[in-house]
KOLTI-82775 format. One record per residue (C-alpha): residue number from 1; x, y, z. Coordinates in steps of 0.02 Angstrom, whole numbers, plus 50000, padded with zeros to 5 digits. Each point is the difference from the previous one (the first is absolute). Layout:
BEGIN
{resi = NUM xx = X yy = Y zz = Z};
...
***
This chain:
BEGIN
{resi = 1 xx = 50000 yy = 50000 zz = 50000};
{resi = 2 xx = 50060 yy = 50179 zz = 49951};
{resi = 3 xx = 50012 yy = 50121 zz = 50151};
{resi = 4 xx = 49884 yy = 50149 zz = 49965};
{resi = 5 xx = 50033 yy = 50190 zz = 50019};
{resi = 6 xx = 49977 yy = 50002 zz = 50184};
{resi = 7 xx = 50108 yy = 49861 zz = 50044};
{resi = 8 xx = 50129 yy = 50068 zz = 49882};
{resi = 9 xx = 49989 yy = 50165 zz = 50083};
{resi = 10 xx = 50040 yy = 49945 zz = 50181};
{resi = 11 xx = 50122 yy = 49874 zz = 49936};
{resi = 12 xx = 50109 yy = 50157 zz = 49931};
{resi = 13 xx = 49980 yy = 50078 zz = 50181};
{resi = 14 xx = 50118 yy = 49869 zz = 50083};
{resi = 15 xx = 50160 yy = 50063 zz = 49924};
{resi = 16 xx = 50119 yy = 49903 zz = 50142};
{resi = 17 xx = 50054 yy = 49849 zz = 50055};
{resi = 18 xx = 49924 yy = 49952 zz = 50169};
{resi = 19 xx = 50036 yy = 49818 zz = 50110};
{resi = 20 xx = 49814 yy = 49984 zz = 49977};
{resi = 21 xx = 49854 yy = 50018 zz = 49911};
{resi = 22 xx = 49808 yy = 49973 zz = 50030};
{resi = 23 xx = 49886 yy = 49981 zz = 49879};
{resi = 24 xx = 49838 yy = 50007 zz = 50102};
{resi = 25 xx = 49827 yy = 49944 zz = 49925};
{resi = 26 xx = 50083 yy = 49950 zz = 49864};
{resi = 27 xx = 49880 yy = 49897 zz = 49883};
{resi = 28 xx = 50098 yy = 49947 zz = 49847};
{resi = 29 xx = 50168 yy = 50067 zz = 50081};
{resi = 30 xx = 50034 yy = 50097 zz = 49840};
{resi = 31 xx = 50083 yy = 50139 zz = 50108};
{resi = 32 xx = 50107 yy = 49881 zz = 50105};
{resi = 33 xx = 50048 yy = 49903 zz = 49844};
{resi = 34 xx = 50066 yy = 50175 zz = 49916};
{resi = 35 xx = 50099 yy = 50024 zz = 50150};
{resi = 36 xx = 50076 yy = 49831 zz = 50012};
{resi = 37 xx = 50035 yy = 49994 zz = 49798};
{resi = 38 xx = 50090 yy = 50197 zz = 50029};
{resi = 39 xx = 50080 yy = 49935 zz = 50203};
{resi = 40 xx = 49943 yy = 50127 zz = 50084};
{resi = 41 xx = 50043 yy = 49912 zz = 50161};
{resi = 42 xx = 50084 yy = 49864 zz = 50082};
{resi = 43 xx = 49831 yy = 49904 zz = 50022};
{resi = 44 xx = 49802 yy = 50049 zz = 49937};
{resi = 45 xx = 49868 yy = 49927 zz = 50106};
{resi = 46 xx = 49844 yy = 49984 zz = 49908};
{resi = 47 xx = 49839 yy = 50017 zz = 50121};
{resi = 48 xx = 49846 yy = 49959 zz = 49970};
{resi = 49 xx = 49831 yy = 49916 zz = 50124};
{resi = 50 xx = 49934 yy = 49888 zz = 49871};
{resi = 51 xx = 50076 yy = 49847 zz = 49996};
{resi = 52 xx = 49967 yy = 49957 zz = 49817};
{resi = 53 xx = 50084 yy = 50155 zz = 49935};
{resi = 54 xx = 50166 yy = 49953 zz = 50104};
{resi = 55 xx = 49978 yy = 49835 zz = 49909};
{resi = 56 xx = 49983 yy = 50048 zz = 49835};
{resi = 57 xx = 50142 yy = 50139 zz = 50030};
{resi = 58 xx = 50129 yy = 49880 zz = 50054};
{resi = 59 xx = 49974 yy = 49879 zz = 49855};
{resi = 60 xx = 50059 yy = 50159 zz = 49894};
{resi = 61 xx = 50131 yy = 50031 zz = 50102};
{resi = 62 xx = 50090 yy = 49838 zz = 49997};
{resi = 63 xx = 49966 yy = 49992 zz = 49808};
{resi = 64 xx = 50048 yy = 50178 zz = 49961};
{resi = 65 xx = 50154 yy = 50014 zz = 50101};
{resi = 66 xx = 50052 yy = 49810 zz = 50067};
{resi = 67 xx = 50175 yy = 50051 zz = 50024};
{resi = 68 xx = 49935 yy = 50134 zz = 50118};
{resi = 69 xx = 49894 yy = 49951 zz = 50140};
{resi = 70 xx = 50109 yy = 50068 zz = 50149};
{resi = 71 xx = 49961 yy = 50158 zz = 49959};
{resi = 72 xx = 49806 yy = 49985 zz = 50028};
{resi = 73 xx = 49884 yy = 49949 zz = 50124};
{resi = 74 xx = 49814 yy = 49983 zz = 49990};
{resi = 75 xx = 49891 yy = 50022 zz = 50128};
{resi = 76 xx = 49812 yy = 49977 zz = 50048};
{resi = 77 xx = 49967 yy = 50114 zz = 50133};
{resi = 78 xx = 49904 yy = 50185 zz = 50033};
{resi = 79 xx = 50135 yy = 50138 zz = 49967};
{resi = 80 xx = 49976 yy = 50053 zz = 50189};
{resi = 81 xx = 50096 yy = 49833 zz = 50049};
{resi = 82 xx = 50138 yy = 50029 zz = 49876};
{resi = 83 xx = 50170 yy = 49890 zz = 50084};
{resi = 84 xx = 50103 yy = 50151 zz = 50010};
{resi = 85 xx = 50092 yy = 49962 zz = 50171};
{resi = 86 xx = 50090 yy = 49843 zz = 49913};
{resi = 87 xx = 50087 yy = 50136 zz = 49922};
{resi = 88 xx = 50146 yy = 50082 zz = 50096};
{resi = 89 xx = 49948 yy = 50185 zz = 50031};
{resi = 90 xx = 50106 yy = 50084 zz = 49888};
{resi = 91 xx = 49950 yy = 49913 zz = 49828};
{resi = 92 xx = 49916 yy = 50154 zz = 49905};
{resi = 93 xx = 49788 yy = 49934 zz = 49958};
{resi = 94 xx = 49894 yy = 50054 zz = 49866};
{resi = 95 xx = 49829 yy = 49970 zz = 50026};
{resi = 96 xx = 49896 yy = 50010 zz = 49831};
{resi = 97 xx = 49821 yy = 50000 zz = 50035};
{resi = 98 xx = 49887 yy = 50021 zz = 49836};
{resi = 99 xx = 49823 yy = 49977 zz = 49950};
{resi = 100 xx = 49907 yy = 50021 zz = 50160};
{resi = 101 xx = 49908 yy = 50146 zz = 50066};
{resi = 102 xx = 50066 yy = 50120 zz = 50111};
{resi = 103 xx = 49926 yy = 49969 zz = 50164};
{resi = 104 xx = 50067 yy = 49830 zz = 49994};
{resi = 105 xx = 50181 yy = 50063 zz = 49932};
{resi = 106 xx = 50005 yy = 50111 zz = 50176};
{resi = 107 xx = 49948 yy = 49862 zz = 50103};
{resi = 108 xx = 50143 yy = 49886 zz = 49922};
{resi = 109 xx = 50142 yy = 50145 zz = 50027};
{resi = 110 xx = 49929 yy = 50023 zz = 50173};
{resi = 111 xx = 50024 yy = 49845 zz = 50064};
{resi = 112 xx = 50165 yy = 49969 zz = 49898};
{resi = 113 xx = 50075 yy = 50184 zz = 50074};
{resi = 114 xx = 49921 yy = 49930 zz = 50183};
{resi = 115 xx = 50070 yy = 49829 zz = 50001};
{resi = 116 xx = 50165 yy = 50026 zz = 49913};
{resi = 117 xx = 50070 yy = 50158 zz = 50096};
{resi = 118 xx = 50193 yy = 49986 zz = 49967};
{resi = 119 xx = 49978 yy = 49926 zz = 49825};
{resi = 120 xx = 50051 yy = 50110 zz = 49845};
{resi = 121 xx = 49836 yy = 49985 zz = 49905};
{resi = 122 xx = 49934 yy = 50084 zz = 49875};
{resi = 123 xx = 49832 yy = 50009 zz = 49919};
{resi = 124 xx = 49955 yy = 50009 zz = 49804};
{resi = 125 xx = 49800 yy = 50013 zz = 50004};
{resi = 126 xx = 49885 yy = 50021 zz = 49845};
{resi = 127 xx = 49844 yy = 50008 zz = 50086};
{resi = 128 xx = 49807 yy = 49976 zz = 49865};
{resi = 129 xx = 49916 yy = 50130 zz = 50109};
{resi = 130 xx = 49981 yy = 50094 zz = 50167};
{resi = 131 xx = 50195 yy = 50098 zz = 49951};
{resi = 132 xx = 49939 yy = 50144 zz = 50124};
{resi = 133 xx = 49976 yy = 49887 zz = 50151};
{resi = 134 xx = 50162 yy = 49906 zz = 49974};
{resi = 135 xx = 50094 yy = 50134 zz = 49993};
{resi = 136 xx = 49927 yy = 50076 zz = 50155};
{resi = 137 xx = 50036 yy = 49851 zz = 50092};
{resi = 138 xx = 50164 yy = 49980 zz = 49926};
{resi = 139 xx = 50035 yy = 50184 zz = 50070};
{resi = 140 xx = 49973 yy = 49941 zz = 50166};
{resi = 141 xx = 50105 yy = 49867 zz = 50009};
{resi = 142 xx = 50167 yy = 50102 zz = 49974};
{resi = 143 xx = 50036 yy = 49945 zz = 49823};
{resi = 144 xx = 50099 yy = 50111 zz = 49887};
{resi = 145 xx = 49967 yy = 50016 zz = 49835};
{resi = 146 xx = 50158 yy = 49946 zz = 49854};
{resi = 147 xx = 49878 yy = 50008 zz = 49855};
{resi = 148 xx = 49833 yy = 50019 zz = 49908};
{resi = 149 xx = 49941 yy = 49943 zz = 49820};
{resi = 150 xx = 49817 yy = 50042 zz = 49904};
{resi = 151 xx = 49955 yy = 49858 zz = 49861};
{resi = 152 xx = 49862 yy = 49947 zz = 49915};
{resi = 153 xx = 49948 yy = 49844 zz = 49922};
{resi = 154 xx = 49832 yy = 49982 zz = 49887};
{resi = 155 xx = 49886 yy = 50118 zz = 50096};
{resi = 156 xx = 50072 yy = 49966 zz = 50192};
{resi = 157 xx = 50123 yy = 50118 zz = 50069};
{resi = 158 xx = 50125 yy = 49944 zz = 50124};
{resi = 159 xx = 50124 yy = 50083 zz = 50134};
{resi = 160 xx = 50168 yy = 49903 zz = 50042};
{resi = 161 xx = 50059 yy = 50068 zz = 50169};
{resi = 162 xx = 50173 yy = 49950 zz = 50080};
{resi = 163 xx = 50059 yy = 50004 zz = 50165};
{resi = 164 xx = 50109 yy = 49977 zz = 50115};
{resi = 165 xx = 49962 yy = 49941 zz = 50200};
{resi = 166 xx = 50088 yy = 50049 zz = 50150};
{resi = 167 xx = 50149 yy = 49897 zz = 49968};
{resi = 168 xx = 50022 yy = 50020 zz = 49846};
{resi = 169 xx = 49991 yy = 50204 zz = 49985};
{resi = 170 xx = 50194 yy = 50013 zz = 50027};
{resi = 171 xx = 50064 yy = 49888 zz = 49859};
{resi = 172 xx = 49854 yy = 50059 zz = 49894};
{resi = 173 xx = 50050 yy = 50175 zz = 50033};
{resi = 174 xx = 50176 yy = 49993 zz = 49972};
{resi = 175 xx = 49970 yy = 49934 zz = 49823};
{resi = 176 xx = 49878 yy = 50149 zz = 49953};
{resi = 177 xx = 50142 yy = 50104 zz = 50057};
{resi = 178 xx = 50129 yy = 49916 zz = 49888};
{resi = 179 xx = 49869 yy = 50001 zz = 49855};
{resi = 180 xx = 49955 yy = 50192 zz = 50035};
{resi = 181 xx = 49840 yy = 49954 zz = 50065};
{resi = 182 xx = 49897 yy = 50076 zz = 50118};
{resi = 183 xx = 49886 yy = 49915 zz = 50143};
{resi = 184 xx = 49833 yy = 50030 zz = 50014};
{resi = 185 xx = 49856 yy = 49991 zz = 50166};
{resi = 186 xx = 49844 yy = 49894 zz = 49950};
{resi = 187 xx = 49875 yy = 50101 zz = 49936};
{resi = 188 xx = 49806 yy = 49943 zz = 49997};
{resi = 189 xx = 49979 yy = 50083 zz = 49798};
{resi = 190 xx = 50194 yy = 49974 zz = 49962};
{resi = 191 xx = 50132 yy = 50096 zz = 49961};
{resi = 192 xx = 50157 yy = 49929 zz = 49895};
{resi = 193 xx = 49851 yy = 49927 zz = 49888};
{resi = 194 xx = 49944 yy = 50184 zz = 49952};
{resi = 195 xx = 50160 yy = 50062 zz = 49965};
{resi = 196 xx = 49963 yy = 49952 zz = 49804};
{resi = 197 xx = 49863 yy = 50099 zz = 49926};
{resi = 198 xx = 49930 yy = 49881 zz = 49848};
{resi = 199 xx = 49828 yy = 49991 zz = 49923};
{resi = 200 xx = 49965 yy = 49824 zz = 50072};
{resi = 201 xx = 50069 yy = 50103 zz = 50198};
{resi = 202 xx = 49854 yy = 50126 zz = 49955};
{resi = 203 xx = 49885 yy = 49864 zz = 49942};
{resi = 204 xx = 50031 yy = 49881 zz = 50151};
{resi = 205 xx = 49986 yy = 50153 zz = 50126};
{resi = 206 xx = 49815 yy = 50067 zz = 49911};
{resi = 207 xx = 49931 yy = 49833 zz = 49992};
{resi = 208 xx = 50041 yy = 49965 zz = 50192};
{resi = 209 xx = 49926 yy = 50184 zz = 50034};
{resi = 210 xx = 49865 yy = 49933 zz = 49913};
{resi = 211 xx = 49954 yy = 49829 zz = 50108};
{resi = 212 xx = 50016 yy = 50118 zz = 50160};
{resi = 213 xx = 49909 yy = 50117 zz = 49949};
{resi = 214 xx = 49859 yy = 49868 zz = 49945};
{resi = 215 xx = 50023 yy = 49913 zz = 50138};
{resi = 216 xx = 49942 yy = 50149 zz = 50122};
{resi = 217 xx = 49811 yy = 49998 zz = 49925};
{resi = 218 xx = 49982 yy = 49839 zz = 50102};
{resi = 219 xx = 50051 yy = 50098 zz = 50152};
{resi = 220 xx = 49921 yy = 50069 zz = 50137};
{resi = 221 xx = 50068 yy = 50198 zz = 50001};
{resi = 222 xx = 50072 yy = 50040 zz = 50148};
{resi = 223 xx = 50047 yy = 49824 zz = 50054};
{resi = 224 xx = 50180 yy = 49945 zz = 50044};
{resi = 225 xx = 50002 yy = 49890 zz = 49826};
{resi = 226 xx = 49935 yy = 50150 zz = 49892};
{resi = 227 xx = 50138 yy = 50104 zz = 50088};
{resi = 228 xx = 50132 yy = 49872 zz = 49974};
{resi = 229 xx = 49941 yy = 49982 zz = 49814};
{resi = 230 xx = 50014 yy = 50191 zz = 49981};
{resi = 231 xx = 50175 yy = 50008 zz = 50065};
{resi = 232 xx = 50067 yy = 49851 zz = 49871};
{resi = 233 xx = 49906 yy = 50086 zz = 49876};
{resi = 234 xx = 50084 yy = 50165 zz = 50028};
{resi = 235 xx = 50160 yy = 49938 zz = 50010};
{resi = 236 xx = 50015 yy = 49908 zz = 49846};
{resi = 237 xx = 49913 yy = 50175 zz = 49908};
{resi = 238 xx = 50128 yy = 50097 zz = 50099};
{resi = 239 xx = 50152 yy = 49867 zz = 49915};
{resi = 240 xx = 49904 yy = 50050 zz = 49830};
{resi = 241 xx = 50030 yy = 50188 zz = 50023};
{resi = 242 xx = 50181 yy = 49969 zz = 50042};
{resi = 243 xx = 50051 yy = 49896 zz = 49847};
{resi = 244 xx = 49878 yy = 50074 zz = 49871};
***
C-alpha cells in the first residue's frame, strides 16, 4: 500500500535518528515501515490493540525485511502501557500517534508524560479532530513546542504537532539552537503552524471559523459552552487578521 499525503507529511517531520520509535495506532504500519526502510532509529515498535492487525503486520515484516527483525518489535497493547522503562533513561523516544482524535491523543501523552517522568520522550501527534482541545491540554502539561505542519489530503485537513516532554526539552533544545531554531510555548490555535501564510492556511483557518461559529446556534447564549465557543472562535478569526 502507498502512504498517502498525510502520512508522507509527518514522515518528513522526523528528520533524526532517535534509539526509538513508536508507531502508535498503527493499522497497516505504513509509517513505521517508512521509518524502518529510511533507519530512523535503532529499533521501531509498531503498536497497535487489535490483535489481527499485529498479525497481519508481522507477516510483512518478516517477508519484507527477513534479514532485519532486531530492529522491530510489535506489540498489542493501548499506547498508555507503552514498555518504555525496559529502556535505559537516556535513549531519545519518538512517539508517533496518528489517526485518532484529539481528546484521545491528550489522554495518551498524559499518561505517557505521567508515567515516564525521566524518560526523553517526544510526541509526533496528527490528531482527525478536536486540535483546539489537544492543544490546550498539551499546554498544561509543560510541553514545548519544536514544530508545526498544515496538510491536506482529499477534503480533510490535518495538523502535525511535535513535542518534546520534560526530559527531553534539553537535548531537543540544543539541536534547535544548532539548527537556528527557535522554541516555542504550546499554544491552544498554534503558532509555528501560522508562520506560513498560503491559500490552503486561509482556507483551513475560515472553514474552522466557520464550524464554531455554526456550532454556537446550538448554544444556549450566555452559557459557559457558548462562551467557550466564542473565545475559540475569536481566536482563530484573530490568527486570520494576523496572517491575511
Amino acid at each position: 500500500m502507498k502512504k498517502g499525503k498525510r502520512l508522507q507529511a509527518i514522515d518528513r517531520m522526523v528528520t533524526r535518528h532517535y534509539q526509538h520509535i513508536w508507531d502508535c495506532c498503527c493499522d497497516h504500519g505504513l509509517l513505521g515501515i517508512e521509518f524502518l526502510a529510511r533507519d530512523t532509529a535503532n529499533t521501531i515498535h509498531f503498536v497497535d490493540i487489535v490483535p489481527s492487525i499485529m498479525t497481519k503486520l508481522e507477516r510483512q515484516l518478516l517477508s519484507s525485511f527477513p534479514d532485519r527483525s532486531k530492529q522491530w518489535r510489535l506489540h498489542t497493547i493501548d499506547v498508555r502501557e507503552l514498555p518504555i522503562d525496559q529502556y535505559p533513561t537516556e535513549d531519545a523516544h519518538l512517539i508517533v500517534i496518528a489517526g485518532v482524535g484529539g481528546e484521545l491523543s491528550l489522554k495518551m501523552v498524559n499518561a505517557l508524560v505521567k508515567k515516564y517522568p525521566h524518560y526523553q520522550l517526544e510526541f509526533l501527534l496528527c490528531p482527525v479532530r478536536h486540535q483546539y482541545q489537544l492543544r490546550e491540554g498539551l499546554s498544561l502539561l509543560g510541553l514545548s513546542l519544536l514544530g508545526e505542519a498544515l496538510h491536506k489530503e482529499q477534503k480533510w485537513y490535518y495538523e502535525i504537532i511535535h513535542l518534546a516532554a520534560a526530559n527531553a526539552k534539553n537535548n531537543a533544545s540544543q539541536r534547535l539552537i544548532e539548527q537556528g531554531v527557535n522554541e516555542f510555548p504550546v499554544e491552544a490555535v498554534g503558532s509555528i503552524l501560522w508562520h506560513e501564510s498560503s491559500a490552503l492556511h486561509r482556507e483551513y483557518l475560515s472553514k474552522t471559523i466557520a464550524h464554531y461559529r455554526r456550532s454556537l446556534r446550538s448554544l444556549t447564549k450566555n452559557s459557559d459552552d457558548y462562551s467557550k465557543t466564542e473565545l475559540i472562535a475569536s481566536q482563530y478569526e484573530n490568527v486570520l487578521r494576523q496572517i491575511t
